[in-house]
C-alpha positions in Angstrom: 0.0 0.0 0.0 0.7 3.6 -0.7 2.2 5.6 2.2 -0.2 7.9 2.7 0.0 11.7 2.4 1.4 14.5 4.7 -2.3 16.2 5.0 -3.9 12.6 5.3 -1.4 12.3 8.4 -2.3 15.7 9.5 -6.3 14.9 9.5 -5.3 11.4 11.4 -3.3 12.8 13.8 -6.2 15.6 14.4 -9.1 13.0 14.5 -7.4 11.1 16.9 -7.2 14.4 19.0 -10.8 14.9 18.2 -12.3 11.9 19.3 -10.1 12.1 23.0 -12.5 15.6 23.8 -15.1 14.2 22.4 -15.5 11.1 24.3 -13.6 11.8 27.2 -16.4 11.2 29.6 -18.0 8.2 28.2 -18.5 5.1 29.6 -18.1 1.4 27.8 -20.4 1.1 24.9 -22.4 -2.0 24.5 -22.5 -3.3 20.4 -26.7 -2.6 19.5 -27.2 -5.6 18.0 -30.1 -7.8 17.5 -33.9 -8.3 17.1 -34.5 -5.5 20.1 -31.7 -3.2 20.9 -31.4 -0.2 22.9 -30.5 2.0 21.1 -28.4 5.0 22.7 -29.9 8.6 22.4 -28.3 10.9 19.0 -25.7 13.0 20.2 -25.8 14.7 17.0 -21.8 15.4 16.3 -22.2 18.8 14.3 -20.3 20.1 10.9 -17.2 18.2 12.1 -18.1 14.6 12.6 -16.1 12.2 14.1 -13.4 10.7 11.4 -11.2 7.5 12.1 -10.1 5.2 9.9 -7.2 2.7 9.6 -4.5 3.2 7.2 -4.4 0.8 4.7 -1.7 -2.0 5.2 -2.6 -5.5 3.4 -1.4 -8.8 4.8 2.2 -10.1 4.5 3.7 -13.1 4.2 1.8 -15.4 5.4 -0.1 -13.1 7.9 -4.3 -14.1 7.4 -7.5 -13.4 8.8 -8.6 -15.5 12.2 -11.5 -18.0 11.7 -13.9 -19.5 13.9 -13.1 -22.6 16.2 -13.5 -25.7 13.6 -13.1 -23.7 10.5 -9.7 -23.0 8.3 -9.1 -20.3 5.8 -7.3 -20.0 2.3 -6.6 -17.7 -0.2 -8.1 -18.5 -3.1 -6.6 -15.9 -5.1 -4.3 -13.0 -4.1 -3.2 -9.9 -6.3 -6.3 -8.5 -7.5 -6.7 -4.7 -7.8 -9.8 -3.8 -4.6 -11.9 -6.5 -5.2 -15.5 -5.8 -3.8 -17.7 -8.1 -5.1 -17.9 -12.1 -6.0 -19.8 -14.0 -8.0 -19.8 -18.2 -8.9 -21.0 -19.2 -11.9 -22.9 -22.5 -12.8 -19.7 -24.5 -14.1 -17.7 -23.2 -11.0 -15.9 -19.9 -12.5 -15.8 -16.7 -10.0 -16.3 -13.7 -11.3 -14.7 -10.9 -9.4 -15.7 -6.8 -9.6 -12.7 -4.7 -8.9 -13.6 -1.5 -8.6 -13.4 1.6 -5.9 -14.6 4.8 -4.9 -13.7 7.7 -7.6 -11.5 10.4 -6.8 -14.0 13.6 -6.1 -13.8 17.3 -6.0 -13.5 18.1 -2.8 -15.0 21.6 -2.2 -14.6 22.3 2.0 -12.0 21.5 4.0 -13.7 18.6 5.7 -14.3 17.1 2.3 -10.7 17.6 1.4 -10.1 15.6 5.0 -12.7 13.3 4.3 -10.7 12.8 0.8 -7.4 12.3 2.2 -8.7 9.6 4.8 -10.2 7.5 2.3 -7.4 7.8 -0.1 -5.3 6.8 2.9 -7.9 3.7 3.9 -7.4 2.0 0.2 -11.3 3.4 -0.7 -10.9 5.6 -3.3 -8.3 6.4 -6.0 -7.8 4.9 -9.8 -10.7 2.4 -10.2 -9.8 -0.9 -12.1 -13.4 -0.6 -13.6 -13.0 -4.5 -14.6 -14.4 -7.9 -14.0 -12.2 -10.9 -14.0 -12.8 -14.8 -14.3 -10.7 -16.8 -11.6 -11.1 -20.8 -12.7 -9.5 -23.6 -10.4 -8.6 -26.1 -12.7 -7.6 -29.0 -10.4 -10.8 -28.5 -7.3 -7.7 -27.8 -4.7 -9.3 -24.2 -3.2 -6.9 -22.0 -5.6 -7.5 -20.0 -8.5 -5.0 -21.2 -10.9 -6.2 -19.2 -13.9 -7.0 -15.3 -14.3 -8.3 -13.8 -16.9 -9.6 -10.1 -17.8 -13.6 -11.0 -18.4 -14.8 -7.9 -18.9 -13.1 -4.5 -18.9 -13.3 -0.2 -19.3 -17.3 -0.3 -17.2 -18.0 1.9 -14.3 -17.3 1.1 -11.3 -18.8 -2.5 -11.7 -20.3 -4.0 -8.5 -22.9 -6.5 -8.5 -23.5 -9.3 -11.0 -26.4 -11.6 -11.9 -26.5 -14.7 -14.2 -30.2 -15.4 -16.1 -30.4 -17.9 -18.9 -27.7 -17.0 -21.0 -27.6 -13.2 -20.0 -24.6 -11.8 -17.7 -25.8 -8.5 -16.3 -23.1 -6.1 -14.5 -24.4 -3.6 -11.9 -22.2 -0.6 -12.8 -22.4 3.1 -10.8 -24.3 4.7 -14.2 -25.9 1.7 -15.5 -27.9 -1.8 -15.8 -25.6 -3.4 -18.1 -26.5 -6.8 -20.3 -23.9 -8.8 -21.9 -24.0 -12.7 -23.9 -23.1 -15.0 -22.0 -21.0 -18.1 -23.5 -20.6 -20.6 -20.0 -16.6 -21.5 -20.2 -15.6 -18.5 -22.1 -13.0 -16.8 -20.4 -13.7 -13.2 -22.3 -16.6 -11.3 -23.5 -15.6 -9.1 -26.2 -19.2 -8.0 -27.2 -20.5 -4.8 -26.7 -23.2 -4.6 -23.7 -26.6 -3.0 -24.4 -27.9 -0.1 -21.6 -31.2 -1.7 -19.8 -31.4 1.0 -17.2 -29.6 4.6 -16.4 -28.3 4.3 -13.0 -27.3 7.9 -11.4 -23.8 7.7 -10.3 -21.5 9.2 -6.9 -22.5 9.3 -3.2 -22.6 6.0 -2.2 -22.0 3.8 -5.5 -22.4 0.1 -5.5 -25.0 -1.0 -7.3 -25.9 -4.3 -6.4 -28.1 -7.1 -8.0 -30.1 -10.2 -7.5 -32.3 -11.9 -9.5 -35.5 -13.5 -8.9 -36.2 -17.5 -8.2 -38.0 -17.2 -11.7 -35.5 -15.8 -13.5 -37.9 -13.0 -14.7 -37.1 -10.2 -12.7 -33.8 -7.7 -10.8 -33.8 -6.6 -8.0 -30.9 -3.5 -8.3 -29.5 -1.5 -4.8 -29.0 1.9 -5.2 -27.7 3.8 -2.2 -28.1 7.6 -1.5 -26.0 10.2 -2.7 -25.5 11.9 1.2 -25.4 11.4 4.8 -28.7 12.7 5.1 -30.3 14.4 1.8 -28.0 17.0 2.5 -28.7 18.4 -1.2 -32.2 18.1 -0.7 -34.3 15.3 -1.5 -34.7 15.9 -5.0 -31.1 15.2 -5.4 -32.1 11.5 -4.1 -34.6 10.9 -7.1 -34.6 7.3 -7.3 -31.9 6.6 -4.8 -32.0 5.2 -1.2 -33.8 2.6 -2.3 -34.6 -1.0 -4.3 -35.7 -1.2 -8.2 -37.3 -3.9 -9.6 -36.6 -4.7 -13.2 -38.5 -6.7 -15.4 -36.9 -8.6 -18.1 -39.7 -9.5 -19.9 -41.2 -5.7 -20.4 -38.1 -3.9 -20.1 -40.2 -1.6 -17.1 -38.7 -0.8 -13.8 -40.2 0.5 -10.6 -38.8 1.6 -7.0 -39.5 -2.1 -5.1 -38.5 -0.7 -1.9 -37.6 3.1 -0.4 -36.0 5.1 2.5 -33.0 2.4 2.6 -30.1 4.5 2.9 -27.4 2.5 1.2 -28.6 -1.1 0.5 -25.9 -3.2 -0.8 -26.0 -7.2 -0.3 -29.1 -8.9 -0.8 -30.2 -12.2 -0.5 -33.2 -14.5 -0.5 -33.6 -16.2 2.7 -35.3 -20.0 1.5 -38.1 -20.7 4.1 -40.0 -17.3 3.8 -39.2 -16.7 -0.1 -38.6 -13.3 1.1 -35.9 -10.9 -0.7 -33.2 -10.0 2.5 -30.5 -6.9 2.5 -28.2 -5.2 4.3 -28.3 -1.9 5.1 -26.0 0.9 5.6 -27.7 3.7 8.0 -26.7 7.8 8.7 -23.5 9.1 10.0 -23.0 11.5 12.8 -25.4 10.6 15.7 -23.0 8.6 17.9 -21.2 5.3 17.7 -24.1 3.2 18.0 -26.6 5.2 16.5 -28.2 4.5 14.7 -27.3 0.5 13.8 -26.5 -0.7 10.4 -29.1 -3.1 10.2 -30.0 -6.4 8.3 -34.3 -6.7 6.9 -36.3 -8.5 4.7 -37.7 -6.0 1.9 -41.5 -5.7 1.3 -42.7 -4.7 -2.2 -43.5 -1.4 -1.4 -41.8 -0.6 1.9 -40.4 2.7 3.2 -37.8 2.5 5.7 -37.0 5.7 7.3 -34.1 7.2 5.3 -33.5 10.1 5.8 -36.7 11.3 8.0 -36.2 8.5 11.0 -34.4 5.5 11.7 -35.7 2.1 13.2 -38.6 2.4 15.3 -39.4 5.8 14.1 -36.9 8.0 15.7 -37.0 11.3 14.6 -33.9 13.0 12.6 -34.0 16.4 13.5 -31.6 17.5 11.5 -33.6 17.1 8.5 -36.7 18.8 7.7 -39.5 16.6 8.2 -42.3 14.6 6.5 -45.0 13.3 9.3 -46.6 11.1 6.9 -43.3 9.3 5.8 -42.2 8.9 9.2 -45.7 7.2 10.0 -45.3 5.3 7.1 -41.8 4.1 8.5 -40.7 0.0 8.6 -38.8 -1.0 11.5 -35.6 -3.4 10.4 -35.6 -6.7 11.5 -32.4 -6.9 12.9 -29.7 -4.8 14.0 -26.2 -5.3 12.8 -24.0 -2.5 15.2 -23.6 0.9 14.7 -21.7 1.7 11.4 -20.1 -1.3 10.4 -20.4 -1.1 7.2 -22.5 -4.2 6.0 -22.1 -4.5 2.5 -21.8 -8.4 1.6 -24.5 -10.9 2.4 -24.9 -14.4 1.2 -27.6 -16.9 2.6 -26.0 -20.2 4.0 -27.9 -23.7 4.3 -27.2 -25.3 7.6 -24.2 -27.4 7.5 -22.2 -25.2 4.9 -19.4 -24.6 7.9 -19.6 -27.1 10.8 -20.5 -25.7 14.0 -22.9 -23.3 11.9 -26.8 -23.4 11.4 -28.6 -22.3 8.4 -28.3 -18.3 8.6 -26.6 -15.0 6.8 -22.4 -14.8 5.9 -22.4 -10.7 6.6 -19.1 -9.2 5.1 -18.6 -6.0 7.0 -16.1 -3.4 5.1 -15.9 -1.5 9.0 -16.2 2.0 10.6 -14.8 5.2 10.3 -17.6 7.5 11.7 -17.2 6.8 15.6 -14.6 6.9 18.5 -14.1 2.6 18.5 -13.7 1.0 15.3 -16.7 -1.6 14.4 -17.4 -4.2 11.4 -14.1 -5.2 10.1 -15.1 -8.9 9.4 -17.1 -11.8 8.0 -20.0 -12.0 10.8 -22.8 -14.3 10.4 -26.7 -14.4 11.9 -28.6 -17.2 12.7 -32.2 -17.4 11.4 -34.9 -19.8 12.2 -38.1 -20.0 10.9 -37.8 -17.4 8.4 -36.8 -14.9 11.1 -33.2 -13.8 12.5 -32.2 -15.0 16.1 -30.1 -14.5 18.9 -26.9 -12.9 18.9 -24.1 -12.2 15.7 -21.1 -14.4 15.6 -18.0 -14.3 14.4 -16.4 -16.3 10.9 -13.4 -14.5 10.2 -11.9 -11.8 12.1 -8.7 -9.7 13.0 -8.4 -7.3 9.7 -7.6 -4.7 12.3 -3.9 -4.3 14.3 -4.5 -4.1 18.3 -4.1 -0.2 18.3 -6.8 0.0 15.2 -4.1 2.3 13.0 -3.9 -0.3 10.3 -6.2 -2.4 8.0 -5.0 -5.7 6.6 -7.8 -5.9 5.0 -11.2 -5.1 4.7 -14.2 -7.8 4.2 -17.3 -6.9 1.1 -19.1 -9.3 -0.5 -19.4 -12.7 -0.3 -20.6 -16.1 -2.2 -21.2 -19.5 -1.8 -18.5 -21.5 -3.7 -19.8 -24.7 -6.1 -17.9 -26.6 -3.7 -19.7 -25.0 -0.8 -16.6 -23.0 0.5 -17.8 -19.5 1.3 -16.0 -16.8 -0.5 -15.5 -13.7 0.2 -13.6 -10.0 -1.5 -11.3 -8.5 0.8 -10.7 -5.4 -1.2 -7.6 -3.9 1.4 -6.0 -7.6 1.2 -6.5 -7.6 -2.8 -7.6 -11.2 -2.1 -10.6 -14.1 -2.4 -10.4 -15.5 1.0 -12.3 -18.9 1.0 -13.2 -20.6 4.3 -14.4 -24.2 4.9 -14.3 -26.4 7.8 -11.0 -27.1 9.8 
């Protein structure tokens, strides 16, 4: 990793300094996590919120993450360029989006800081803009082939497979490209199904439906809080549905700040995601938050979060905030939850049927969160009890560096779970000891 600049220093060393005032008098912080959590009154942090993030360090040698008691973990391929999203096709390929966070135009001095930290965390900077093909020829866990699959899109993110249609989730666009299953290239042009507004918060995931006839396409905000007013947010913060067959799309679900992973949980049939929620109330509030999504839902953004709380820092709309869903399950406050991948019971030993949760981690609060592969239980349709823990230590002790960073994440066709490490530059894949 790039050493990072003099200014990016400066803004750590002042942060730091920050967040010692700022939380000199509080107490230990319990995680708000689950299917009831108590969550802490907004201490709304003002134009200057709090900013910590670890520089970006990767792993060396033969350093890797820690896994769970009867689990072992491999790197299934190393060297990629921020890898942030995975994808296994029918005859066993993974398709990897490498992409990051463009560099902006900075216009205060906060956004300048802001800038310099992300630049120094690996998030933003020259994006690959590419999707590669990783094949293991000979079924022992590593990639022994690479090749460029698709290059020169957007900021690709999520990826979907229907019939013989590859579609690519890029930060402008729905993308649709023939698919040949083996073929280590596609050289054809793609043809634009849907405009897609780029910035803010990017990814632009996608799932499609059991039947094959719909997508189901993430779009996060462009701000914290529709800081440039709501019309800014036209068809952001939210869900689309897109139906192949008509070529129609709607808003599925609203008021989801930045939705990323999604996944269908198997009992219920219902569409699952993981949610992203506002910056500078406090380090647990409001939670990130794991939900089912139902056609036609509003979830809060930016009015209120979970069980109607009241934002006052944005001008309000009583009707929405009546109208308001609470989550199902909180996930911590701003750990970042971008990947999620459903797993059937007995995919890791020691596991039941529940959610992999890759969480990229923190930067707006005083003790870093996130910063692994989690995972949630569900029963019944429904998730239960308490978070646990499938790979962890991405952070140093003091929290200064990053080795990596977990996003999205994938069940293998050998049932390994995989999962993009975009710090790392690697595929980690994790199976039982």
């Amino acid at each position: 990793m790039a050493d990072p600049s003099l200014f990016a220093r400066f803004v750590a060393f002042v942060g730091r300094g920050a967040i010692a005032i700022r939380h000199s008098g509080d107490g230990p912080r319990q995680p708000v996590y689950g299917t009831t959590p108590v969550i802490p009154v907004a201490k709304p942090q003002g134009k200057i919120p709090t900013l910590k993030m670890p520089t970006a360090k990767g792993w060396e040698g033969e350093h890797k993450p820690t896994t769970a008691a009867g689990l072992k973990v491999n790197a299934f391929a190393r060297g990629l360029v921020h890898p942030r999203n995975v994808h296994v096709l029918p005859n066993g390929d993974v398709l990897v989006a490498e992409s990051m966070g463009e560099r902006g135009n900075p216009r205060t001095l906060f956004d300048h800081a802001m800038s310099a930290t992300m630049r120094r965390a690996g998030a933003s900077g020259d994006s690959p803009n590419r999707v590669t093909l990783l094949r293991d020829t000979d079924g022992d866990g590593v990639a022994e082939e690479r090749y460029a699959y698709i290059e020169n899109v957007r900021q690709p993110f999520g990826i979907a497979l229907v019939g013989e249609t590859l579609f690519v989730g890029t930060s402008d666009a729905l993308l649709a490209y023939p698919y040949e299953a083996g073929a280590t290239r596609i050289s054809k042009p793609a043809k634009k199904l849907m405009d897609l507004v780029p910035g803010g918060h990017w990814t632009r995931n996608l799932i499609a439906s059991k039947d094959g006839t719909k997508l189901y396409v993430a779009v996060g905000s462009l701000s914290n809080i529709g800081d440039a007013g709501m019309a800014a947010e036209e068809n952001r913060a939210c869900i689309h549905e897109y139906d192949l067959k008509s070529g129609q799309s709607r808003i599925f679900a609203s008021g989801l700040r930045n939705p990323v992973g999604m996944a269908w949980e198997p009992e219920s049939g219902m569409l699952w995601t993981v949610v992203n929620e506002r910056d500078g109330l406090g380090d647990e509030t409001p939670p990130d938050y794991l939900t089912s999504v139902r056609d036609g839902g509003f979830y809060g953004w930016p009015y209120c979060y979970w069980n109607r709380v009241v934002d006052d820092r944005v001008p309000q709309d009583d009707a929405k905030v009546a109208s308001a869903l609470q989550p199902d399950y909180a996930l911590g406050g701003h750990t970042a939850s971008l990947g999620l991948c459903w797993l059937p019971e007995g995919t890791l030993p020691g596991f039941p049927a529940g959610m992999a949760i890759g969480q990229h981690g923190s930067w707006n609060r005083s003790k870093l969160s996130g910063y692994k592969l989690a995972f949630v239980a569900f029963e019944k349709g429904k998730p239960v009890g308490l978070p646990r823990e499938i790979l962890t230590d991405f952070l140093s002790a003091d929290e200064n560096y990053s080795y990596g960073r977990p996003v999205g994440v994938a069940l293998a066709a050998d049932g390994a779970v995989l999962m993009a490490d975009d710090v790392g530059d690697v595929i980690w894949r994790v199976t039982g000891a």
